[in-house]
N, CA, C and O atoms as CSV, one atom per row, in Angstrom:
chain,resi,resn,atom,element,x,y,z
A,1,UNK,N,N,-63.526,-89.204,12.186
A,1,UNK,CA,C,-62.707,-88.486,13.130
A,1,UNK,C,C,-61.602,-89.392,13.669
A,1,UNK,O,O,-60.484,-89.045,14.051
A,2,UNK,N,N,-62.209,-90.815,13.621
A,2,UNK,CA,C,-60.876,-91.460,14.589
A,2,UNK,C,C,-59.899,-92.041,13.436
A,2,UNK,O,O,-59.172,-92.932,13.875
A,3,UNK,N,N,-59.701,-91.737,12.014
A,3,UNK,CA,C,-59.457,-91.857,10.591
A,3,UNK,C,C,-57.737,-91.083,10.801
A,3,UNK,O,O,-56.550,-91.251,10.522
A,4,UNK,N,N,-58.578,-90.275,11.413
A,4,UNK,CA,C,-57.599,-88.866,11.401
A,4,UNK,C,C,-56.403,-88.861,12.429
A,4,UNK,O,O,-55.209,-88.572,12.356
A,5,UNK,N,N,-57.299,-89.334,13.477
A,5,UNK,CA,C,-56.172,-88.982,14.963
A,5,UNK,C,C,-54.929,-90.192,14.579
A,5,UNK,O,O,-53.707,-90.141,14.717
A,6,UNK,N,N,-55.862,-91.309,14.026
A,6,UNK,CA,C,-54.552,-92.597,13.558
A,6,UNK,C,C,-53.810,-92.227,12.708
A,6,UNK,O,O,-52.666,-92.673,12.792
A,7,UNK,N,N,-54.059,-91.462,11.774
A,7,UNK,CA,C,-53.425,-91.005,10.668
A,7,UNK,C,C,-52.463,-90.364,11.353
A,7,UNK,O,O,-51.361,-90.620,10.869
A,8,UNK,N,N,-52.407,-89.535,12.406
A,8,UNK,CA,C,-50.964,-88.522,12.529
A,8,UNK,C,C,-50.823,-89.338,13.535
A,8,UNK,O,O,-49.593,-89.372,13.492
A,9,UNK,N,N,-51.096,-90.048,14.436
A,9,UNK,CA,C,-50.030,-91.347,15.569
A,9,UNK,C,C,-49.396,-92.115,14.357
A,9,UNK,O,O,-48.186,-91.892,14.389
A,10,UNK,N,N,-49.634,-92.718,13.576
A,10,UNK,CA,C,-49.181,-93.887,12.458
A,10,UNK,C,C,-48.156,-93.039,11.358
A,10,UNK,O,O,-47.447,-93.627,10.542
A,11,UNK,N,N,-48.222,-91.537,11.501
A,11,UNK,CA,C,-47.172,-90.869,11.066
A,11,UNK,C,C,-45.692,-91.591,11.255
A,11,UNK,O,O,-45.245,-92.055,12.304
A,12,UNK,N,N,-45.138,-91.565,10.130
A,12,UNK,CA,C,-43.993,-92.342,10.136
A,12,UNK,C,C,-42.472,-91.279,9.340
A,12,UNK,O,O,-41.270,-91.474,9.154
A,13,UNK,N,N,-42.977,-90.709,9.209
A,13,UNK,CA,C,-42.058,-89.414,8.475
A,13,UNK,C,C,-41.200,-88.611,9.688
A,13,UNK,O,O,-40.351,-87.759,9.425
A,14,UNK,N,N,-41.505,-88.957,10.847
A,14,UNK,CA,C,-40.532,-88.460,12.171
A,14,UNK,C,C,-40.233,-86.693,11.627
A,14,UNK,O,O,-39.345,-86.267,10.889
A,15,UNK,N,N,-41.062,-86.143,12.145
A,15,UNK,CA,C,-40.794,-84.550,12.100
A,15,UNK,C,C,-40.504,-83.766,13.467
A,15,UNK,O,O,-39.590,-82.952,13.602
A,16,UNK,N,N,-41.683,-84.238,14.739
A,16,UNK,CA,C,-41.974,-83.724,15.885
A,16,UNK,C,C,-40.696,-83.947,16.379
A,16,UNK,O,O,-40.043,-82.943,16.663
A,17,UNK,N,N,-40.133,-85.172,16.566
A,17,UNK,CA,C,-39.054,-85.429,17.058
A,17,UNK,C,C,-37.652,-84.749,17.321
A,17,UNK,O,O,-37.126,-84.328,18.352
A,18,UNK,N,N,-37.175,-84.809,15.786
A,18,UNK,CA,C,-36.149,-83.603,15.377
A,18,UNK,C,C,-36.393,-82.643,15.449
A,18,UNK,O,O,-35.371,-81.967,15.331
A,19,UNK,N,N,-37.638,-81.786,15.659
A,19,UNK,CA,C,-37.857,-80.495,15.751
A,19,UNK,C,C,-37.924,-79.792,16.811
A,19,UNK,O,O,-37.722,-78.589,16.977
A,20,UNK,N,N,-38.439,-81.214,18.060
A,20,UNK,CA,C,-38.837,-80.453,19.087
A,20,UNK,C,C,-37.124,-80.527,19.957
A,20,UNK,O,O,-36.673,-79.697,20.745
A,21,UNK,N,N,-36.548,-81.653,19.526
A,21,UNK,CA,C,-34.865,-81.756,19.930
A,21,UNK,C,C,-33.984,-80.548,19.480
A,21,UNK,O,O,-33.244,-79.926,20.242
A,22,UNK,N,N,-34.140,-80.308,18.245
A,22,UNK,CA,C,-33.344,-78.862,18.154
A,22,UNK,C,C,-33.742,-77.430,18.661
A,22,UNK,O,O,-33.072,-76.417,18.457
A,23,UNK,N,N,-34.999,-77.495,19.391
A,23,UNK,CA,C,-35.468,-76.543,19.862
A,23,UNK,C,C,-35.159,-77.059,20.886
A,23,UNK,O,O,-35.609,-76.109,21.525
A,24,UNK,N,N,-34.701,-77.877,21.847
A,24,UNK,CA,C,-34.550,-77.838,22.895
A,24,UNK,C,C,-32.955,-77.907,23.554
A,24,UNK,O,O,-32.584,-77.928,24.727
A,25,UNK,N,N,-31.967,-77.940,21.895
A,25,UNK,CA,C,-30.779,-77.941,22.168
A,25,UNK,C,C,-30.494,-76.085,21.600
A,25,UNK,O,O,-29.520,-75.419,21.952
A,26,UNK,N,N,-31.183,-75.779,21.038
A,26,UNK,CA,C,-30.715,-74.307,20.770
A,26,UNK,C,C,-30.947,-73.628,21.965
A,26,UNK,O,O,-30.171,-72.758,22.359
A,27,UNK,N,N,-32.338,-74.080,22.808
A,27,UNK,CA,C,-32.678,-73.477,24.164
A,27,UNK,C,C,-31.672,-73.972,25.548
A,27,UNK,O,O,-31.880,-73.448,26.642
A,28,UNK,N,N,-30.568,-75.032,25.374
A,28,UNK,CA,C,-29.945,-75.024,26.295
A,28,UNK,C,C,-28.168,-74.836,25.882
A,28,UNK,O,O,-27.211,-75.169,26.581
A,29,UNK,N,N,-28.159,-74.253,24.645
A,29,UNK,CA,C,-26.992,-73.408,24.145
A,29,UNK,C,C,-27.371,-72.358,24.709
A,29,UNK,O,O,-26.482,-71.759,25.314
A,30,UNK,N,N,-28.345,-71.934,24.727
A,30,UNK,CA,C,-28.238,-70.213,24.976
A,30,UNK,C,C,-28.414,-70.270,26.282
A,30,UNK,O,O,-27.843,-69.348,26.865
A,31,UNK,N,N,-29.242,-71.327,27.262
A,31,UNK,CA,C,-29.113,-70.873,28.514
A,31,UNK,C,C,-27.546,-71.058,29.164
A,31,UNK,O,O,-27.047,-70.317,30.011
A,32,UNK,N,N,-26.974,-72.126,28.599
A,32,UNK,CA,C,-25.286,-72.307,28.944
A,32,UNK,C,C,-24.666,-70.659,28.439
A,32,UNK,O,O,-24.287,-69.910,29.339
A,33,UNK,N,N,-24.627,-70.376,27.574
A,33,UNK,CA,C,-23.742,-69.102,27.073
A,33,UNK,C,C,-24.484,-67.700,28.334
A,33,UNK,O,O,-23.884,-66.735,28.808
A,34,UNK,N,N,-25.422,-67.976,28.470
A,34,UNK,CA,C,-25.847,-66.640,29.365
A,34,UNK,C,C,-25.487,-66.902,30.667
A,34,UNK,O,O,-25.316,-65.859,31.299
A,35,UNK,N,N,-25.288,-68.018,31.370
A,35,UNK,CA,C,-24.435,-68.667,32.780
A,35,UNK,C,C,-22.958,-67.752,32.246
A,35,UNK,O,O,-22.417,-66.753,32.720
A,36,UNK,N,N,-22.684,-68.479,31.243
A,36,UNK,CA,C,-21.202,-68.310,30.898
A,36,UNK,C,C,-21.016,-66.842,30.792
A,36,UNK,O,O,-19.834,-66.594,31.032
A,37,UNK,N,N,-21.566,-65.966,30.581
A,37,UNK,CA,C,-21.602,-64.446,30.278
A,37,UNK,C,C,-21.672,-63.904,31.728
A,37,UNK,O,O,-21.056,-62.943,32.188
A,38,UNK,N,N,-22.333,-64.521,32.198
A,38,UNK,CA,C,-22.760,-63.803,33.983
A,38,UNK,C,C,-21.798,-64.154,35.103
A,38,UNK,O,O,-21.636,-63.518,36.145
A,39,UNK,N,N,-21.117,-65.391,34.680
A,39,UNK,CA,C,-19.873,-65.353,35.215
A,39,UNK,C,C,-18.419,-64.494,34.974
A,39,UNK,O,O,-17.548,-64.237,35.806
A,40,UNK,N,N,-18.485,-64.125,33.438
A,40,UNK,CA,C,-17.220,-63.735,33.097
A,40,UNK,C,C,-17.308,-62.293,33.434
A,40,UNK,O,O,-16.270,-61.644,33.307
A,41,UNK,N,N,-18.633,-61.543,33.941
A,41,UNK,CA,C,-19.274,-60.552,34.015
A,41,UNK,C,C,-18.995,-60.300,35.850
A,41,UNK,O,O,-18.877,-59.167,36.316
A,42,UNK,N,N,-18.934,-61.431,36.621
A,42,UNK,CA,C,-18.824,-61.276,37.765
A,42,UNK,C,C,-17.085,-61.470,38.141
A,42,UNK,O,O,-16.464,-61.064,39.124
A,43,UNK,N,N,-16.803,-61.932,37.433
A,43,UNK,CA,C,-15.032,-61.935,37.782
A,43,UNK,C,C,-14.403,-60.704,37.436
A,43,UNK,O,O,-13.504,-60.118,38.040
A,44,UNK,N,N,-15.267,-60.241,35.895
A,44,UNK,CA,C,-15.026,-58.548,35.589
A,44,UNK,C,C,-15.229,-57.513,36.905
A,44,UNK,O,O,-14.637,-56.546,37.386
A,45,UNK,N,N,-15.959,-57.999,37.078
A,45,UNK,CA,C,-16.955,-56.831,38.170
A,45,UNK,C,C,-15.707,-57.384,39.462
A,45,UNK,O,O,-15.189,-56.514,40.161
A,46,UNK,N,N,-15.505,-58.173,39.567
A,46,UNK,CA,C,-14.360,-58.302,40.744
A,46,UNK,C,C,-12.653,-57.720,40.802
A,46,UNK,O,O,-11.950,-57.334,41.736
A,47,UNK,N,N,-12.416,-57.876,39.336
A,47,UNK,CA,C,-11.387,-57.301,38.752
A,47,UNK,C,C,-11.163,-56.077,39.237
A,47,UNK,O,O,-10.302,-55.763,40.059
A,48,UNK,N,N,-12.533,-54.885,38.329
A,48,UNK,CA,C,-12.556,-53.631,38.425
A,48,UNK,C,C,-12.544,-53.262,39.966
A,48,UNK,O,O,-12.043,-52.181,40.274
A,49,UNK,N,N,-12.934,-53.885,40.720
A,49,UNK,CA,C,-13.567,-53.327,42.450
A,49,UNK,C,C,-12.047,-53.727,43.088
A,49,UNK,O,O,-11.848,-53.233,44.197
A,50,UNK,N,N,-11.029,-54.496,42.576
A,50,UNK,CA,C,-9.902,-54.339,43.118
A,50,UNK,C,C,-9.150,-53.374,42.562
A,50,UNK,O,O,-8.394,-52.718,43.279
A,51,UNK,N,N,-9.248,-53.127,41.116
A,51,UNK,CA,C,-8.215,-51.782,40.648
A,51,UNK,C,C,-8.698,-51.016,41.173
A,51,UNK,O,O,-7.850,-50.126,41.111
A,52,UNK,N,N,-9.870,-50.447,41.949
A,52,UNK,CA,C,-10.675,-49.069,42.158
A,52,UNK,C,C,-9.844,-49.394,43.549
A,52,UNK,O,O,-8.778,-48.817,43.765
A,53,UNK,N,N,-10.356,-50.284,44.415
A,53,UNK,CA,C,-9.614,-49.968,45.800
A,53,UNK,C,C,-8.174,-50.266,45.568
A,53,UNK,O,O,-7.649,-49.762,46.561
A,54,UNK,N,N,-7.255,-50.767,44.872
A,54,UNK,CA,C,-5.912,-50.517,45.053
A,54,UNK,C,C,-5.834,-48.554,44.224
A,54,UNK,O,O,-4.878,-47.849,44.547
A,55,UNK,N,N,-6.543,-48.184,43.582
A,55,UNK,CA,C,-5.950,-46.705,42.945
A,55,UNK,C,C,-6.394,-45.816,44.153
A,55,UNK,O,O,-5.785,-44.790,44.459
A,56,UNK,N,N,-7.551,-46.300,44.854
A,56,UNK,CA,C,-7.686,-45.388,46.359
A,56,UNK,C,C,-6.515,-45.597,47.380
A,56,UNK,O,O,-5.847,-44.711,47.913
A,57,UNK,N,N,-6.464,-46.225,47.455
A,57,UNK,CA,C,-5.221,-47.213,48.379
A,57,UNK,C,C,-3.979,-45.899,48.252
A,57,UNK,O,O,-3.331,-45.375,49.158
A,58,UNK,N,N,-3.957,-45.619,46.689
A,58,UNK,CA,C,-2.471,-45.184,46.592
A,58,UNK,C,C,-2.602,-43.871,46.541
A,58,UNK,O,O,-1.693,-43.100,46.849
A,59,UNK,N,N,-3.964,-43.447,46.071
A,59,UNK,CA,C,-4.206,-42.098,45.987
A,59,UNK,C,C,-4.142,-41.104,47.665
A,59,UNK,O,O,-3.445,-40.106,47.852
A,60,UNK,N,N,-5.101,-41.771,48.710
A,60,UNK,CA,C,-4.748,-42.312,49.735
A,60,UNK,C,C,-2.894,-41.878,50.783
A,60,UNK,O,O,-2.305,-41.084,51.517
A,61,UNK,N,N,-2.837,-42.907,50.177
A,61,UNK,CA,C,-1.151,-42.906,50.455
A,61,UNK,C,C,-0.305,-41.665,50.181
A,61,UNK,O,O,0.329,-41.062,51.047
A,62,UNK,N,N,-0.369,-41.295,48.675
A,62,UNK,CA,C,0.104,-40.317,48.323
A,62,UNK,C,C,-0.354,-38.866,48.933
A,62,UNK,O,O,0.495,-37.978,48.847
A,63,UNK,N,N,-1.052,-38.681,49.271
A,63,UNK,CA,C,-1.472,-37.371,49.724
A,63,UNK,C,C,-0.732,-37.396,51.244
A,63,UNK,O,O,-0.081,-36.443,51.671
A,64,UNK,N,N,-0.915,-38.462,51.868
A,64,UNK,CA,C,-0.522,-38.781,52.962
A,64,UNK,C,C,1.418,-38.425,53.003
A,64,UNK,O,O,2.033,-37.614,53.696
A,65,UNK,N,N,1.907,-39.378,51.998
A,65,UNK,CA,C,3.437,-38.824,52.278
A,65,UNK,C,C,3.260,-37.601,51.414
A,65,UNK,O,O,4.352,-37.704,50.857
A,66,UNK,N,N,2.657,-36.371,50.794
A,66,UNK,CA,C,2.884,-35.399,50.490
A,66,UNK,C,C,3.021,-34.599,52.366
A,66,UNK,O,O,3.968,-33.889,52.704
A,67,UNK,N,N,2.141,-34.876,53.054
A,67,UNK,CA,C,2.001,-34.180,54.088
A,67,UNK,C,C,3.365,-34.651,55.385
A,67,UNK,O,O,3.759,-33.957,56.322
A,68,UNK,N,N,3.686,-35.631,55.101
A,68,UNK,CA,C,4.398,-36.767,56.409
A,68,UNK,C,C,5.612,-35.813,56.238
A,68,UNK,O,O,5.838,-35.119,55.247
A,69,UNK,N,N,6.425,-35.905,57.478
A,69,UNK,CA,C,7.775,-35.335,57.685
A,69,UNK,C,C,8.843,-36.218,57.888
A,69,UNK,O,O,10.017,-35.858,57.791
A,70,UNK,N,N,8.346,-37.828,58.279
A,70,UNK,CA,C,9.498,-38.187,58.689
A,70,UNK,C,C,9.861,-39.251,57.169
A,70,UNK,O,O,9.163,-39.108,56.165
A,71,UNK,N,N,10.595,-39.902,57.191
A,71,UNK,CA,C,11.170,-40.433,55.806
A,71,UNK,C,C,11.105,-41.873,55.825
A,71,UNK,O,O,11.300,-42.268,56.975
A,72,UNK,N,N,10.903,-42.837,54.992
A,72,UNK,CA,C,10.629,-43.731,54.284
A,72,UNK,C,C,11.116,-44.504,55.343
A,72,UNK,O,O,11.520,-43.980,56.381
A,73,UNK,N,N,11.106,-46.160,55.088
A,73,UNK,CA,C,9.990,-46.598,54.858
A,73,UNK,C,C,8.374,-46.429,55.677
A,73,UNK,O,O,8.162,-46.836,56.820
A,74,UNK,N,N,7.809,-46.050,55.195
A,74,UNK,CA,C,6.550,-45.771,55.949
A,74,UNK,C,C,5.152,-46.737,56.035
A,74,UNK,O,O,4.514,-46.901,54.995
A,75,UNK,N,N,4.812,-47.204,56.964
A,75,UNK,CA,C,3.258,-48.110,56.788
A,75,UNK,C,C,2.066,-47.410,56.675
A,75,UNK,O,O,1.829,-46.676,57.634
A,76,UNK,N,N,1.553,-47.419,56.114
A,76,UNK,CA,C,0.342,-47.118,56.416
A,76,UNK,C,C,-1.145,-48.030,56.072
A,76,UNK,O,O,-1.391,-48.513,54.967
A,77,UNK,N,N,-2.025,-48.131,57.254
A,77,UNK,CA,C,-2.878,-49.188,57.297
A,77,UNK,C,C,-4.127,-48.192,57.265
A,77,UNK,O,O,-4.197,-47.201,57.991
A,78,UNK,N,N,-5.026,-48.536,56.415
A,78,UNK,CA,C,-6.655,-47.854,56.148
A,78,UNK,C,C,-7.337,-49.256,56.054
A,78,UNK,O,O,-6.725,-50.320,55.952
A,79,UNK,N,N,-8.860,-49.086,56.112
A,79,UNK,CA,C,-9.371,-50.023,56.141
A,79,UNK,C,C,-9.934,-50.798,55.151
A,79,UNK,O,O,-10.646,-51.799,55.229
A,80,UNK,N,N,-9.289,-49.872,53.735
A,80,UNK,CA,C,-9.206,-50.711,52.575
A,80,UNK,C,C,-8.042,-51.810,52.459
A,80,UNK,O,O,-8.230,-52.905,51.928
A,81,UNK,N,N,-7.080,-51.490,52.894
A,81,UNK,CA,C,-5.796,-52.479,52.919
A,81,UNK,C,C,-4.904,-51.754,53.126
A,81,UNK,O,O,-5.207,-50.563,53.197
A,82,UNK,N,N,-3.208,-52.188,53.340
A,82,UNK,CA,C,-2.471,-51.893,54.060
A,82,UNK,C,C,-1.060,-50.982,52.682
A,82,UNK,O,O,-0.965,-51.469,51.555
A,83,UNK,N,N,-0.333,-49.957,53.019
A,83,UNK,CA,C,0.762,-49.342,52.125
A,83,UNK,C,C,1.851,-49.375,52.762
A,83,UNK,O,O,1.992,-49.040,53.938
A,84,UNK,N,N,2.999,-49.928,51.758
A,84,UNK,CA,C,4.369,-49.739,52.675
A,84,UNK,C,C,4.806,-48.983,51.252
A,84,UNK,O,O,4.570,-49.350,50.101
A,85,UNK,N,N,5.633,-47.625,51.790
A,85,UNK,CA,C,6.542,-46.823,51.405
A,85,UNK,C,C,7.441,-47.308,51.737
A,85,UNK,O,O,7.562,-47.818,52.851
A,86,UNK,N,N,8.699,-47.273,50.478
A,86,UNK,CA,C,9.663,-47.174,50.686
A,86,UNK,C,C,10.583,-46.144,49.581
A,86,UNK,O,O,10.068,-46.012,48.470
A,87,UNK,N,N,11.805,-45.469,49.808
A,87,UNK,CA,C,12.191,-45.203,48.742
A,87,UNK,C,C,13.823,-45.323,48.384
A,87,UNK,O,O,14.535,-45.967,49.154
A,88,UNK,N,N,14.551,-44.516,46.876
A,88,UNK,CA,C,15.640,-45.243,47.063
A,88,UNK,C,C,16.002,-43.784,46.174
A,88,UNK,O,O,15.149,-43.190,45.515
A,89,UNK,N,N,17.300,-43.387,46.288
A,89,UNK,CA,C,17.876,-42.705,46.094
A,89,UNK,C,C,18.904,-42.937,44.668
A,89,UNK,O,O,20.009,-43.479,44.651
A,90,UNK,N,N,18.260,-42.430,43.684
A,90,UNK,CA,C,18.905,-42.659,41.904
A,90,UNK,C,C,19.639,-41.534,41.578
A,90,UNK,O,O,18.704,-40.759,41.375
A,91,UNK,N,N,20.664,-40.870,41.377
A,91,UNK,CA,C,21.267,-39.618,40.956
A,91,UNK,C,C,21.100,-38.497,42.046
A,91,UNK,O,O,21.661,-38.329,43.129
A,92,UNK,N,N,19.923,-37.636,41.236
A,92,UNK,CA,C,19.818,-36.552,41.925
A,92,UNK,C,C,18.135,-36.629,42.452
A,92,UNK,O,O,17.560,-35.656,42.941
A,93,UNK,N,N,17.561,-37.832,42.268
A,93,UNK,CA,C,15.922,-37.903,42.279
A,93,UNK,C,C,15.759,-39.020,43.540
A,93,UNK,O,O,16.555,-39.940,43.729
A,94,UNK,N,N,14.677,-38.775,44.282
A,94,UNK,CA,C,14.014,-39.891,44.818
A,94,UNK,C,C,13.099,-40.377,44.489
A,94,UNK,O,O,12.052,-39.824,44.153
A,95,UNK,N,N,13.400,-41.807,44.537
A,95,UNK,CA,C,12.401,-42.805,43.662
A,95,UNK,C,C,11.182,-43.300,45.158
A,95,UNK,O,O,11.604,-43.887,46.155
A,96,UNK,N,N,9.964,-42.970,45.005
A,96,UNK,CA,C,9.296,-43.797,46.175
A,96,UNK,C,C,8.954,-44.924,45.382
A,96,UNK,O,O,8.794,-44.852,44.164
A,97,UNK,N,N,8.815,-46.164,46.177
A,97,UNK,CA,C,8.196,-47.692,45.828
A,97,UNK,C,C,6.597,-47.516,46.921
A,97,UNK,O,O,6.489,-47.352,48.136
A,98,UNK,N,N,5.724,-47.620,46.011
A,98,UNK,CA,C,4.315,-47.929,47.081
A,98,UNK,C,C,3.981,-49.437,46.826
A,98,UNK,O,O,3.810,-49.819,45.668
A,99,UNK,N,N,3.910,-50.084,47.616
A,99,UNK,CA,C,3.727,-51.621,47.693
A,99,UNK,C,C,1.862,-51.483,48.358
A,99,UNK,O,O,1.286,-51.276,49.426
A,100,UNK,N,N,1.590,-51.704,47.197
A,100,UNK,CA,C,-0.379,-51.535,47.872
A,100,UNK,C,C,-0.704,-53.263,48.035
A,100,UNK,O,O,-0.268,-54.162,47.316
A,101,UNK,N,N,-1.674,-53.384,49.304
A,101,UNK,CA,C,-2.349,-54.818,49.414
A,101,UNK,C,C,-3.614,-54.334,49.509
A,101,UNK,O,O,-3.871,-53.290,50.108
A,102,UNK,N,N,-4.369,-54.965,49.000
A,102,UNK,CA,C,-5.684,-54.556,49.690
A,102,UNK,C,C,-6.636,-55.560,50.378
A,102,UNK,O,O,-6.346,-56.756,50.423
A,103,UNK,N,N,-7.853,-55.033,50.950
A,103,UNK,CA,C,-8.224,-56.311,51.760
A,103,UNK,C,C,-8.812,-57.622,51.323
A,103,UNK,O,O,-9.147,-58.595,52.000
A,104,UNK,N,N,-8.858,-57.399,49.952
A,104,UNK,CA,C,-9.437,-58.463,48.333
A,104,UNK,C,C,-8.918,-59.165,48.072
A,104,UNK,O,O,-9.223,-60.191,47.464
A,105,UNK,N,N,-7.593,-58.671,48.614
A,105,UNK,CA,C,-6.712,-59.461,47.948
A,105,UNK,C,C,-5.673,-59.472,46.879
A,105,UNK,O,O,-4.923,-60.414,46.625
A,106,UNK,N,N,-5.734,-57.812,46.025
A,106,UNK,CA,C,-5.529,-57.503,45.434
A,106,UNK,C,C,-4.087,-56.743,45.419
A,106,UNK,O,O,-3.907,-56.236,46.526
A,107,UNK,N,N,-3.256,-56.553,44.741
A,107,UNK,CA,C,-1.731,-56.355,44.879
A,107,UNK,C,C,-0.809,-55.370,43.666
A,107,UNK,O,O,-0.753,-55.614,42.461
A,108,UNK,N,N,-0.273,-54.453,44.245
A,108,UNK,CA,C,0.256,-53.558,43.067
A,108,UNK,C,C,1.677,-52.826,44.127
A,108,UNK,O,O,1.764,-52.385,45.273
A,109,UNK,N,N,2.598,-53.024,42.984
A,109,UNK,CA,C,3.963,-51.844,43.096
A,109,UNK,C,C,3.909,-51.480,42.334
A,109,UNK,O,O,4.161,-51.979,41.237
A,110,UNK,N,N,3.411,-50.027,42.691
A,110,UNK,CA,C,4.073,-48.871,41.848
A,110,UNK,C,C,5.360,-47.658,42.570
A,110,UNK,O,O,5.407,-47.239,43.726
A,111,UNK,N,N,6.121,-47.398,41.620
A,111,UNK,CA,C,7.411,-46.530,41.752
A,111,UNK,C,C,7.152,-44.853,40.885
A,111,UNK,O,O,7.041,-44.564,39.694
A,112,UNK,N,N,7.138,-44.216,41.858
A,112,UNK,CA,C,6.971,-42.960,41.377
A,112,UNK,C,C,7.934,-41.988,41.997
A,112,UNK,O,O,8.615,-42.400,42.936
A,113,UNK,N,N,8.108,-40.454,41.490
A,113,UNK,CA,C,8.659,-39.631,41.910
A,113,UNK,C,C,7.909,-38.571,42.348
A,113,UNK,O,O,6.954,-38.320,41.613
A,114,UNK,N,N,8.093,-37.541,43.757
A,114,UNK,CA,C,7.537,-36.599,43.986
A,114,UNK,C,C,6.982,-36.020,42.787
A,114,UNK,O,O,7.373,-36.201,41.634
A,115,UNK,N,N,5.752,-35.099,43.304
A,115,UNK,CA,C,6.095,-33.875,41.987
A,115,UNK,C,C,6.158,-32.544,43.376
A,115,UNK,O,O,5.751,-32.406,44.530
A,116,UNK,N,N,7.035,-31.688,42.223
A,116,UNK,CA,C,7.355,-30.784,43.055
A,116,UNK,C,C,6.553,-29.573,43.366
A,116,UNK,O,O,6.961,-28.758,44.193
């Protein structure tokens, strides 16, 4: 019996070594790439939650100067973030500018025309 146990300590062919190293570098490739995935996954997820509150922001807004009487430039502050109307007069059309901020941080001009 003790023939045996010397026999695989006195092993000289180095197998355990390299084997148990590439199993332990394939296991910290994949735990790096799944960090790396859960981050690019949380900046996504931050991305989308600012386009959603800047398209409320304007959706928001817009209904608002559909109803308003008095004329441009107009503020308006909600507690998603803040809209300045403004508009500008091209031919025979008015152009509104909506300047959206939101409280994220997030930032958009868009230029549109009534619809009638």
């Amino acid at each position: 019996m003790k023939n045996i146990y010397l026999k695989k300590v006195c092993n000289q062919q180095g197998v355990m070594f390299p084997l148990t190293s590439i199993v332990i570098v394939l296991l910290l490739l994949f735990t790096t790439h799944l960090i790396m995935l859960n981050r690019n996954l949380v900046a996504l997820h931050q991305i989308h939650e600012q386009q959603f509150t800047l398209e409320m922001l304007y959706q928001k807004s817009y209904q608002q100067l559909l109803q308003e009487t008095q004329t441009p430039p107009i503020h308006y502050s909600f507690p998603d973030g803040t809209v300045i109307i403004t508009a500008e007069k091209i031919e025979n059309t008015t152009i509104y500018s909506f300047e959206l901020q939101s409280k994220n941080g997030g930032y958009r001009l868009i230029k549109t025309n009534l619809a009638d």
